[in-house]
C-alpha positions as CSV (number, residue, x, y, z in Angstrom):
1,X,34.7,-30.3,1.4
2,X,36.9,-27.2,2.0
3,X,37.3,-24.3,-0.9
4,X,40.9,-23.7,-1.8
5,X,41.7,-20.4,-3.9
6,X,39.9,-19.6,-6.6
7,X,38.5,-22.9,-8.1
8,X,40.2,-25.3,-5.6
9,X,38.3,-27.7,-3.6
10,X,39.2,-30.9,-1.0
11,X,37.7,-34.1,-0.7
12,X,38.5,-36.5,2.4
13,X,38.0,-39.9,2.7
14,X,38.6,-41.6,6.3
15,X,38.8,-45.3,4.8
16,X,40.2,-44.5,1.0
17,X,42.3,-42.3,-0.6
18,X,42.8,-38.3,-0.3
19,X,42.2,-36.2,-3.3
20,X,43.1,-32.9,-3.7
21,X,42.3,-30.8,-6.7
22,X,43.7,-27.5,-8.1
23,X,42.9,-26.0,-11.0
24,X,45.5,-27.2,-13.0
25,X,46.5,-30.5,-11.4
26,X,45.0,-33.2,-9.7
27,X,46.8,-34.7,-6.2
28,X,45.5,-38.3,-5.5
29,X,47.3,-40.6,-2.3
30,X,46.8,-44.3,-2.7
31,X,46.7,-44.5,1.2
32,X,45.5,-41.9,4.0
33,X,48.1,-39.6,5.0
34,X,48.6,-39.1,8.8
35,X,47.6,-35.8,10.0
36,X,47.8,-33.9,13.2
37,X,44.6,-31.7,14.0
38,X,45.6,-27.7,15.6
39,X,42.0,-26.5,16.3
40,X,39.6,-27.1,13.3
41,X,42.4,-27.6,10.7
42,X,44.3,-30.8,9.5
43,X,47.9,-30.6,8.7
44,X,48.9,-33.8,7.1
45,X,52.6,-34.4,8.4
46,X,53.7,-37.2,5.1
47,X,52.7,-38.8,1.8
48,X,53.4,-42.2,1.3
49,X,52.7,-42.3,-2.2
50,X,51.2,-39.1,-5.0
51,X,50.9,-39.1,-8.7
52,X,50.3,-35.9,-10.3
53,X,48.3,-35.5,-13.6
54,X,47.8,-32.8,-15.8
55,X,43.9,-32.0,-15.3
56,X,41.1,-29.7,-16.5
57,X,40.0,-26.8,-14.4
58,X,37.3,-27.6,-11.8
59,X,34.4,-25.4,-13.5
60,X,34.9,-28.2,-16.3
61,X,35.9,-31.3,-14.0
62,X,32.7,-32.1,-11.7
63,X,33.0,-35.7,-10.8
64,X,29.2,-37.2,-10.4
65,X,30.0,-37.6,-6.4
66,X,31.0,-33.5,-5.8
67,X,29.7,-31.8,-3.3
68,X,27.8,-28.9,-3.8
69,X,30.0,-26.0,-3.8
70,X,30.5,-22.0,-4.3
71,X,32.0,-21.3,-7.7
72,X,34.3,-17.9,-8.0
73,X,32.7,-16.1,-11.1
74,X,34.1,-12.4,-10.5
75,X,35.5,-10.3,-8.1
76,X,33.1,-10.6,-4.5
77,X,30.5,-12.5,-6.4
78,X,30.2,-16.5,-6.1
79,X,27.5,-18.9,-7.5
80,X,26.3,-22.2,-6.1
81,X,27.0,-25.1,-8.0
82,X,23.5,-26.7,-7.5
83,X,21.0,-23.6,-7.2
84,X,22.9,-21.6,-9.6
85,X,22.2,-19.0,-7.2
86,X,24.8,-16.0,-6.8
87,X,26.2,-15.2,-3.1
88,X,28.0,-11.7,-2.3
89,X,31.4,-12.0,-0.1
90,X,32.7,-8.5,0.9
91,X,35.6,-7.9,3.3
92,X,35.9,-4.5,5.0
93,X,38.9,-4.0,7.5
94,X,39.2,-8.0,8.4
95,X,35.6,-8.5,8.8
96,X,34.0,-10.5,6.3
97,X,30.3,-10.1,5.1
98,X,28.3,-12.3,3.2
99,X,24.6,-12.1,1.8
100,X,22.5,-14.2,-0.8
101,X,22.0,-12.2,-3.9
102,X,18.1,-14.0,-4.1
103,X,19.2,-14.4,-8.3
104,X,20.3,-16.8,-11.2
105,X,20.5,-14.2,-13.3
106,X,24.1,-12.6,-13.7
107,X,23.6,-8.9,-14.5
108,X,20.7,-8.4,-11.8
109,X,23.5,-10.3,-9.1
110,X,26.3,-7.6,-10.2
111,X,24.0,-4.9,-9.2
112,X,22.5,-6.2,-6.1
113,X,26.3,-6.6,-5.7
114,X,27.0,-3.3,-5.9
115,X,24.5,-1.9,-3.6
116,X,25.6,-4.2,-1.3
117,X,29.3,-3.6,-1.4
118,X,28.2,-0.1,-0.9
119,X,26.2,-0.6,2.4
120,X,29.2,-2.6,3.4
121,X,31.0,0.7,2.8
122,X,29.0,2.9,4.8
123,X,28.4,-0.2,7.8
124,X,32.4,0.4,7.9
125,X,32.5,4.3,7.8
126,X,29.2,5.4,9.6
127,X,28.5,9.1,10.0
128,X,26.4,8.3,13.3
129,X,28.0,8.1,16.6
130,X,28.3,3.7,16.4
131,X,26.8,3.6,19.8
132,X,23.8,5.7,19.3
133,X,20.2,4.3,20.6
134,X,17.0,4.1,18.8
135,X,15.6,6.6,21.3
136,X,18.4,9.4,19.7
137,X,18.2,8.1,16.1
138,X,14.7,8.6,16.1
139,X,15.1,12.1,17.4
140,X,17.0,12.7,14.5
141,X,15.0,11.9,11.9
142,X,12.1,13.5,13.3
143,X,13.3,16.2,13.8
144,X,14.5,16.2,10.1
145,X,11.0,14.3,8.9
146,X,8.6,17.1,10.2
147,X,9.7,19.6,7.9
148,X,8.2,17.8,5.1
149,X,5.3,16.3,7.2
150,X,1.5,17.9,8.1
151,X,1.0,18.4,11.7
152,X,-1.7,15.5,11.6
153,X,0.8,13.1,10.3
154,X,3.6,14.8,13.2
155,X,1.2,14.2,15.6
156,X,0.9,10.5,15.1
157,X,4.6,9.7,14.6
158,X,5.3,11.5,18.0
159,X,2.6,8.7,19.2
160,X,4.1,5.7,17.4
161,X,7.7,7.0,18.9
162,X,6.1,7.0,22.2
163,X,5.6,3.7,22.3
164,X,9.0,2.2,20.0
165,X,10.9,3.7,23.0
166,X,9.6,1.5,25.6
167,X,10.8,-1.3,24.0
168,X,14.1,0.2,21.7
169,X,15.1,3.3,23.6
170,X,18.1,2.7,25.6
171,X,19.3,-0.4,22.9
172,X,22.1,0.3,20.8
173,X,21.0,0.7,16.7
174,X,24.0,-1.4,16.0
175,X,22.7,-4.2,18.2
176,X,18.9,-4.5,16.5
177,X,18.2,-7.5,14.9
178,X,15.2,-9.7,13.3
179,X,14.9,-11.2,17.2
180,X,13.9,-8.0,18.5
181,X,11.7,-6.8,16.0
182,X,10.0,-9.9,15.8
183,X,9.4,-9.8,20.2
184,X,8.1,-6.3,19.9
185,X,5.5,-7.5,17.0
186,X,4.4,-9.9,19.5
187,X,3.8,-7.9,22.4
188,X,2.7,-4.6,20.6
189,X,0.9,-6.6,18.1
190,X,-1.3,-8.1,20.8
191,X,-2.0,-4.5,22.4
192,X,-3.1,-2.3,19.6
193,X,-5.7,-2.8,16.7
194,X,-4.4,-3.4,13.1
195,X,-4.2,0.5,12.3
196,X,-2.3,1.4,15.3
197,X,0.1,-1.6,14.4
198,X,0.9,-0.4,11.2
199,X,1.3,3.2,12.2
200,X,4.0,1.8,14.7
201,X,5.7,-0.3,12.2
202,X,6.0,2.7,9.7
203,X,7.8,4.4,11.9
204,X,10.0,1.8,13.3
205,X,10.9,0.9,9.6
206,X,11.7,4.7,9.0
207,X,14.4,5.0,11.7
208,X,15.9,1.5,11.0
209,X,15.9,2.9,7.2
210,X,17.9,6.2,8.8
211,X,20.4,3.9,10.4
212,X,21.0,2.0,7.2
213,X,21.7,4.9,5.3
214,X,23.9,6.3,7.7
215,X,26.0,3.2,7.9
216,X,25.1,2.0,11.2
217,X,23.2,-1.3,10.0
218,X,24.1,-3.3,6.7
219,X,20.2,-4.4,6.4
220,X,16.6,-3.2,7.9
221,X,15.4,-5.9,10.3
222,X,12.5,-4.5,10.6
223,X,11.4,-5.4,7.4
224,X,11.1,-8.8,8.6
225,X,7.5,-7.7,10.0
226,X,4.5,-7.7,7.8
227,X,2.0,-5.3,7.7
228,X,-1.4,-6.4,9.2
229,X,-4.6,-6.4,6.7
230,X,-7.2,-3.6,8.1
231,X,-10.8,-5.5,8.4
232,X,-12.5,-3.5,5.5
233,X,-15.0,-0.9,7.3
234,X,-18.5,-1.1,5.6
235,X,-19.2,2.5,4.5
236,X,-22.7,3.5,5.3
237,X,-23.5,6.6,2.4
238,X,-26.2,8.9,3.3
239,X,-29.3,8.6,0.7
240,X,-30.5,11.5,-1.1
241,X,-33.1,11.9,1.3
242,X,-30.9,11.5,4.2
243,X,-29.2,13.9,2.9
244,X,-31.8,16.8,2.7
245,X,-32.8,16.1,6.0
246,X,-29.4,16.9,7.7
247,X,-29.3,19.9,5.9
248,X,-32.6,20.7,7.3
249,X,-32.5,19.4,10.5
250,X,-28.8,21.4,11.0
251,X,-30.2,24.4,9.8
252,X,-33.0,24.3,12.6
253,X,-30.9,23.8,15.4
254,X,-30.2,27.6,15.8
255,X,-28.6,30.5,14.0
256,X,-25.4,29.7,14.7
257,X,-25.9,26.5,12.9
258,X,-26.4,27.9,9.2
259,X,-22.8,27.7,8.7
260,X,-22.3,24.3,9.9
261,X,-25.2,23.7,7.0
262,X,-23.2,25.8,4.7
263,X,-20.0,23.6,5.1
264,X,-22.0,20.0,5.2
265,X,-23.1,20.8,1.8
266,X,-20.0,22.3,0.6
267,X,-18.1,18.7,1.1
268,X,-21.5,17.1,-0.7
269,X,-21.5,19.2,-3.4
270,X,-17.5,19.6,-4.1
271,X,-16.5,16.2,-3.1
272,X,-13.7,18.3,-0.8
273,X,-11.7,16.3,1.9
274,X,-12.8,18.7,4.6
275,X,-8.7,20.4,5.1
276,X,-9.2,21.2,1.3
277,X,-12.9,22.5,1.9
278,X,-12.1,24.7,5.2
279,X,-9.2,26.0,2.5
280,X,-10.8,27.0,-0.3
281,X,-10.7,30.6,-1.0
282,X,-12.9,33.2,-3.1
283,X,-9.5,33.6,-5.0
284,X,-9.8,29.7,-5.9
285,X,-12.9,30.0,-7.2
286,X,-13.7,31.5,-11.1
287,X,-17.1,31.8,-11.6
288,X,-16.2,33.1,-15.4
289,X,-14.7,29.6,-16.3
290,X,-16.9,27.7,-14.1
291,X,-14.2,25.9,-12.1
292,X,-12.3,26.5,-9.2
293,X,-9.0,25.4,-7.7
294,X,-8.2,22.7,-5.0
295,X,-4.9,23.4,-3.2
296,X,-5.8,22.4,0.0
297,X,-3.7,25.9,2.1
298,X,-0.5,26.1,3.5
299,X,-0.7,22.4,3.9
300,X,-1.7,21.1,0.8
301,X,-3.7,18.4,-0.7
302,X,-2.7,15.1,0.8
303,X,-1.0,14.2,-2.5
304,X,0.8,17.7,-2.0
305,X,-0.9,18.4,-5.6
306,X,-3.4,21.1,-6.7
307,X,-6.1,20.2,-8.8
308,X,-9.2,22.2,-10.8
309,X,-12.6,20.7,-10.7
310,X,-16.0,21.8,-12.4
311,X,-18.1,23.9,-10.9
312,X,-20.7,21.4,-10.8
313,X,-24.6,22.9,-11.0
314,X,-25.2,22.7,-7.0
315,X,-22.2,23.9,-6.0
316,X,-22.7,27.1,-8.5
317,X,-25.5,27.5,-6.8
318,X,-24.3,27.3,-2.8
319,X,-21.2,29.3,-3.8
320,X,-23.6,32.2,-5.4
321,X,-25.6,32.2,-2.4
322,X,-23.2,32.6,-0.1
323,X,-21.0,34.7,-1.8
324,X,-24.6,37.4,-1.6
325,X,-24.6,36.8,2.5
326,X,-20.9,37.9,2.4
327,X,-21.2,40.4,0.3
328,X,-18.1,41.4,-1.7
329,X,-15.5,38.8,-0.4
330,X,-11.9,39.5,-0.3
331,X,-9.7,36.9,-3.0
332,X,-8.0,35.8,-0.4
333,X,-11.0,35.2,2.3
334,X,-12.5,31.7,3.2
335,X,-16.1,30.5,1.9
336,X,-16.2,28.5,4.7
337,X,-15.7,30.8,8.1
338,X,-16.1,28.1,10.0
339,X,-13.5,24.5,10.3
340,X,-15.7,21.8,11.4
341,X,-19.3,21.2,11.3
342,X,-18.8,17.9,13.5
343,X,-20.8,19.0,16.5
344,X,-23.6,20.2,14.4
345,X,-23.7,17.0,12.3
346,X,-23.5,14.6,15.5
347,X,-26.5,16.7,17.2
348,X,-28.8,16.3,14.1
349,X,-27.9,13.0,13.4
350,X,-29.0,12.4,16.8
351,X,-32.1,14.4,16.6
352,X,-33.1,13.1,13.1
353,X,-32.6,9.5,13.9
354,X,-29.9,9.0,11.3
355,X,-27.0,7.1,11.1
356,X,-23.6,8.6,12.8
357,X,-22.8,10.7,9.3
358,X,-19.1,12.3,9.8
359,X,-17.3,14.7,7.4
360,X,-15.8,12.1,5.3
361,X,-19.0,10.3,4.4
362,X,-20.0,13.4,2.6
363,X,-17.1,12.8,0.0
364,X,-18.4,9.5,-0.6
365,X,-22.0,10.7,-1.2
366,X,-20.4,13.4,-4.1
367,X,-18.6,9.9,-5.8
368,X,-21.9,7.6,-5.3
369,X,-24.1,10.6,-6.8
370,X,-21.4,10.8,-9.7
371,X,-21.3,7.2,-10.4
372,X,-25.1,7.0,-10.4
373,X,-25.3,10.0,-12.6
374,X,-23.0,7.7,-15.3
375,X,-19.8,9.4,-14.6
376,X,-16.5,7.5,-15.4
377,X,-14.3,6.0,-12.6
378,X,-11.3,7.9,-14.4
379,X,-13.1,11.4,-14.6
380,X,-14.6,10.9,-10.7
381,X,-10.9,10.0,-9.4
382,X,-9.7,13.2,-11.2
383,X,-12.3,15.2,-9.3
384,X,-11.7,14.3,-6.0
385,X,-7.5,13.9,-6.1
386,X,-6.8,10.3,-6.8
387,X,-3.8,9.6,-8.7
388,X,-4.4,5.9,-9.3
389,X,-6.7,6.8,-12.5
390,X,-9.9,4.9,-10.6
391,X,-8.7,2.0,-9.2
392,X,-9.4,3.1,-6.0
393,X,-12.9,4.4,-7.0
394,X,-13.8,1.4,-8.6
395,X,-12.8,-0.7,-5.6
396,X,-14.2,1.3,-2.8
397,X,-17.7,2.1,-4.9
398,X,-17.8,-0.7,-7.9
399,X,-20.8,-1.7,-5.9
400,X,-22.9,1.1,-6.1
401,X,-22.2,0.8,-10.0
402,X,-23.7,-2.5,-10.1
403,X,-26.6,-2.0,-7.7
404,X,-27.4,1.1,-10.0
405,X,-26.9,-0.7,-13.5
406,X,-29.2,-3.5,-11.8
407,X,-32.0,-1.0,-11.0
408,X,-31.5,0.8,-14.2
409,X,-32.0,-2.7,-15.8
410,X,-35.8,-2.5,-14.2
411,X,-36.8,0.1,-16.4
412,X,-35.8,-1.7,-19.5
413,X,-39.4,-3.2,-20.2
414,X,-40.1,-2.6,-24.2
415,X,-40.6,-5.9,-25.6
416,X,-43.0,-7.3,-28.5
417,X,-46.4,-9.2,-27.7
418,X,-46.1,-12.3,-27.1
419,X,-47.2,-15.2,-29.8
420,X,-51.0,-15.9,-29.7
421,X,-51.3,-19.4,-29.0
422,X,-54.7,-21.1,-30.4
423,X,-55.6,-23.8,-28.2
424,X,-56.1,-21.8,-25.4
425,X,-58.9,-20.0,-26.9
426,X,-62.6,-22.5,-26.4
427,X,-65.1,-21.9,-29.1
428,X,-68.3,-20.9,-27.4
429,X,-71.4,-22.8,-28.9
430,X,-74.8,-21.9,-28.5
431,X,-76.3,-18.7,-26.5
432,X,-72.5,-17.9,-25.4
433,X,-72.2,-17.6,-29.2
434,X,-73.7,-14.4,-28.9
435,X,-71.1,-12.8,-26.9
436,X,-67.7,-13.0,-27.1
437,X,-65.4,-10.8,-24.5
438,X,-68.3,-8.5,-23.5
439,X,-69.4,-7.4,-26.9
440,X,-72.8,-8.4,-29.1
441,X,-72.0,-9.8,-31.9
442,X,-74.9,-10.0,-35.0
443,X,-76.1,-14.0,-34.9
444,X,-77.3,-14.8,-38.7
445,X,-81.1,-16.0,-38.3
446,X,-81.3,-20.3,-38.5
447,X,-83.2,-21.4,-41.0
């Protein structure tokens, strides 16, 4: 079947007749008509015999036998006659472009449809040189990304770059496809851990992103490659009395160690990520409201937003003390003078016989202390920066909830005596009459 037109289709039958239908008539030849074929095309040279009939358009004339075919419903937008689905054709200087719309529904179609006819519109007017290679796209948008990116997260792009370029470099953006994003996820995939893999992919999708909107490719092919699922770390949160005794055992390592101390219970106490902690200021801290500030410095929070906290009792009580040792702090002066405690942590873990504690694990002992204290999933995600309202609280620490409500549960022992039950008492006879559960009892002289 061939597509004639707007609602125009042709049937061909080698051994019976030849039907042609329009959308207001209907062509039928009793006998097959000769025809010469030029290239993939028939041009049929006579008609030995035709009737034409007055006949309803094809949308309304679908003979049981029709092949499945694309119906014209608006201007660039077709539907299939089976699937119902709807199918975007878009010309752009006498190259055509098609793309399934992935709908049945009409209004969502029209403004895939629309985006689409405008990536068409960029593909054919890019602002990018058309033969520029990843290696000088990705420049580009680094260049452009860093200015809204922390050093840390710089630093790793410029490693995930490092490595797209062996593969994408010198290749043409224009010339990318699904086949060469799906070779590199086989060889880098095979390399690199989950977490580097997805660092990688990040970035690659970023560029490929850049290219689209700058007209140089109609679609990301990189999207094609799934993300791969990070094995789920089992976090090992210090107890209370592990707790105390890295403090201790920190604090008698030397002198210069007291401010490694200082900072490891800062974290504890605050439930700081340890950029925020090594940030916070005296200015940031208001002793008269009992809160203080979390902006994280010139680089922020990692949500980029500031939030105020409690000052919770312990804290109070670290940030008194070591506001005395300073003496009369400048606002805009650190509370912690040093950055990292990670040496001194990693030396008394060692010397202590404790696990391998790290900054971060310190945040999770503030949330597991909160949670077992009765706090709220919502109120605890507030505290330390999540925007998810506890979801990820919940996830990450539903556990410790349940192992507390469980040993909680233990001290709920009030309960009523139990029912006396008579036949397990024997009625002593005789002497034994005369005691009963290590007590005389008066025996009535026998007569």
């Amino acid at each position: 079947m061939g597509s004639l037109g707007n609602c125009c289709s042709i049937h061909l039958s080698y051994g019976g007749n030849f039907v042609l239908k329009s959308q207001n008539y209907f062509f039928e030849l009793s006998q097959p008509a000769p025809a010469k074929k030029l290239g993939s095309f028939y041009t049929f040279l006579r008609f030995d015999y035709y009737s034409i009939m007055q006949a309803q358009p094809l949308e309304n004339d679908k003979p049981d036998h029709c092949e499945p075919y694309f119906k014209r419903v608006a201007e660039c937008l077709y539907r299939h006659s089976n699937t119902g689905k709807y199918y975007g054709l878009v010309k752009r200087r006498g190259k055509q472009f098609r793309k399934s719309l992935r709908t049945t529904d009409r209004q969502l179609a029209e403004r895939r449809l629309a985006e689409f006819r405008n990536g068409v519109g960029r593909h054919a007017n890019p602002t990018q040189d058309p033969a520029v290679t990843f290696m000088e796209l990705a420049k580009d948008w680094f260049e452009l990304a860093k200015t809204r990116l922390k050093p840390s997260s710089s630093k790793g792009l410029a490693i995930s770059f490092r490595q797209l370029n062996k593969h994408f470099g010198i290749l043409p953006v224009r010339k990318i496809a699904i086949v060469d994003c799906h070779n590199w996820e086989r060889k880098r995939g095979g390399q690199v851990g989950a977490s580097a893999f997805n660092h990688d992919r990040t970035a690659l999708v970023a560029v490929l992103n850049h290219a689209v909107q700058e007209g140089l490719l109609l679609e990301n092919p990189a999207l094609a490659i799934e993300r791969r699922t990070l094995p789920r770390r089992k976090i090992v949160i210090p107890s209370k009395a592990e707790f105390g005794l890295l403090v201790e055992t920190i604090r008698s390592l030397d002198n210069r160690a007291e401010a490694g101390a200082k900072l490891v219970e800062l974290l504890a106490y605050s439930g700081m990520r340890l950029g925020e902690a090594v940030n916070l200021t005296w200015g940031e801290v208001d002793f008269e409201r009992n809160q203080f500030t979390v902006t994280g410095g010139q680089t922020g929070t990692k949500n980029h937003e500031a939030r105020v906290v409690p000052l919770f009792p312990a804290m109070r009580s670290l940030l008194e003390r070591i506001q005395a040792e300073q003496g009369k702090p400048k606002s805009s002066d650190p509370v912690s003078p040093i950055g990292t405690a990670k040496k001194a942590i990693k030396t008394a873990c060692k010397k202590a016989s404790l696990p391998n504690f790290y900054h971060h694990l310190l945040r999770h002992f503030f949330v597991s202390q909160a949670i077992e204290a009765g706090v709220d999933f919502k109120t605890i995600a507030a505290w330390v920066g999540h925007k998810d309202g506890g979801v990820l609280v919940a996830r990450t620490y539903g556990h410790l909830r349940d192992t507390h409500s469980n040993e909680m549960a233990k001290r709920m022992t009030f309960a009523a005596s139990p029912p006396v039950r008579m036949e397990s008492f024997v009625i002593p006879t005789g002497a034994a009459c005369d005691q009963v559960a290590g007590h005389d009892y008066p025996v009535p002289a026998r007569t």
